[in-house]
C-alpha positions as CSV (number, residue, x, y, z in Angstrom):
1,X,0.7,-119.7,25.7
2,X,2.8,-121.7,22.9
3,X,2.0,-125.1,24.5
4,X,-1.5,-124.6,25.2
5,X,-2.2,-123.9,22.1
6,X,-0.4,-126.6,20.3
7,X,-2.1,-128.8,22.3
8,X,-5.6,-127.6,21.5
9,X,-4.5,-127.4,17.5
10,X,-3.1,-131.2,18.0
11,X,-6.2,-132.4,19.3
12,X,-7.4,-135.3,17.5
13,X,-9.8,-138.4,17.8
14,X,-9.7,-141.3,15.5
15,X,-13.4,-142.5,17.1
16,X,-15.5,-140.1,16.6
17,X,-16.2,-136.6,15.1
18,X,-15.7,-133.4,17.2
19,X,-16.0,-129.8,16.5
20,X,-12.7,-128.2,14.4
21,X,-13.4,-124.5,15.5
22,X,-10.9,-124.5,19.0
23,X,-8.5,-126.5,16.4
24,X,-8.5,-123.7,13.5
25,X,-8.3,-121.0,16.3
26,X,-5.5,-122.7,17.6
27,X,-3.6,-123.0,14.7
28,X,-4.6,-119.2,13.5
29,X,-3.0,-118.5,16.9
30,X,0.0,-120.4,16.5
31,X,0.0,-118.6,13.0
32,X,0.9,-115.3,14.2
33,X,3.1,-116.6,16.9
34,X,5.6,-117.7,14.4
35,X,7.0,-119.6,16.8
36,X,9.7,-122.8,15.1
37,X,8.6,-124.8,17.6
38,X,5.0,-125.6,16.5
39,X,6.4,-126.1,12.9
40,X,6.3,-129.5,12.8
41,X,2.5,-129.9,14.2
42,X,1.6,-126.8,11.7
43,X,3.3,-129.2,8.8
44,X,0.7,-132.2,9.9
45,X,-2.1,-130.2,9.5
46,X,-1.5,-128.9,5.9
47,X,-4.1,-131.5,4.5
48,X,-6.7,-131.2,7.2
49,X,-10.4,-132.2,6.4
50,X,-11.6,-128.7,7.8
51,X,-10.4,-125.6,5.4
52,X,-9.7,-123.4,8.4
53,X,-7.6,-125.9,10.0
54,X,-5.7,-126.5,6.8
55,X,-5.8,-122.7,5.6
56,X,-4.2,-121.1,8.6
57,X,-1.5,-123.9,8.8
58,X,-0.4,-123.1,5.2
59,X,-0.7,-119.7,5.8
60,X,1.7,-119.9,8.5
61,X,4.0,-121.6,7.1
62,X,4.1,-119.7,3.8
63,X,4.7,-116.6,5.8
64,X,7.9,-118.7,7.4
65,X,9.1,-120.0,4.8
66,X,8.5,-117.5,1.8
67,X,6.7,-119.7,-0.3
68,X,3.6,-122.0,-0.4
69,X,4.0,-125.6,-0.7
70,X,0.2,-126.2,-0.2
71,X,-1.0,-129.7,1.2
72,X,2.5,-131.3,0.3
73,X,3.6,-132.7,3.9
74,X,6.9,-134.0,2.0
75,X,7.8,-130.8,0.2
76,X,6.9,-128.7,4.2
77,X,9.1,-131.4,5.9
78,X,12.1,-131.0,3.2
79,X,11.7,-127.4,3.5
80,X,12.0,-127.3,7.3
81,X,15.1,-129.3,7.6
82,X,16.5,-127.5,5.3
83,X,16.4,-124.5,7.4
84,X,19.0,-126.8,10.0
85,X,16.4,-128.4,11.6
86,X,15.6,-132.2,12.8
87,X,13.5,-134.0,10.4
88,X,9.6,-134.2,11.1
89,X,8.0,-136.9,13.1
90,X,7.2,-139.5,10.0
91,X,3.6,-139.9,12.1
92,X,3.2,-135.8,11.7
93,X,3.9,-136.7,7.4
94,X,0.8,-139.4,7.1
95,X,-2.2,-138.4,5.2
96,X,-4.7,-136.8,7.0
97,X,-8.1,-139.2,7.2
98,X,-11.9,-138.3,8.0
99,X,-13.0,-139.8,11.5
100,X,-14.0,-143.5,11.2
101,X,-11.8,-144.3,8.1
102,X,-9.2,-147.0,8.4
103,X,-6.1,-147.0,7.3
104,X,-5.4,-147.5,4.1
105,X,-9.4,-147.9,3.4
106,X,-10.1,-146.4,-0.2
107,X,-10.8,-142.6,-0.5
């Protein structure tokens, strides 16, 4: 169940717009799994353009950890490695960006 899941909630397409609603039930799954594997892709979704996306993530991860660190992927990352575990993927830490923007295009 664990890796089908994470793989719907890591879907992602830099070309085009697609419907978030498998993604946030995904993740909401993954939520009450509590599972420290999908921790890392929870952490990259923290700043997600669609609330649901980003609300269950957090949610899941303040459950875990004890305390909410909101849409702070540095503050998540710190957090889980302090818990003995190996540092987040620095491609799971980038800012999250709507469909079509380039990087580092303005906001």
């Amino acid at each position: 169940l664990l890796p089908g899941l994470m793989k719907v909630a890591g879907y992602h397409r830099d070309d085009r717009d697609y419907d978030c609603r498998p993604k946030w039930m995904a993740v909401a799954a993954l939520a009450r799994q509590e599972s420290g594997k999908a921790v890392p892709l929870l952490i990259s979704l923290v700043d997600h353009g669609n609330q649901n996306t980003r609300m269950w993530a957090r949610a899941a991860l303040a459950r875990m950890a004890g305390e909410d660190l909101e849409g702070d992927k540095p503050a998540w990352a710190k957090w889980w490695e302090s818990q003995g575990h190996d540092p987040v993927k620095p491609d799971y830490l980038k800012p999250w960006k709507p469909v079509g923007q380039a990087e580092g295009a303005a906001e």
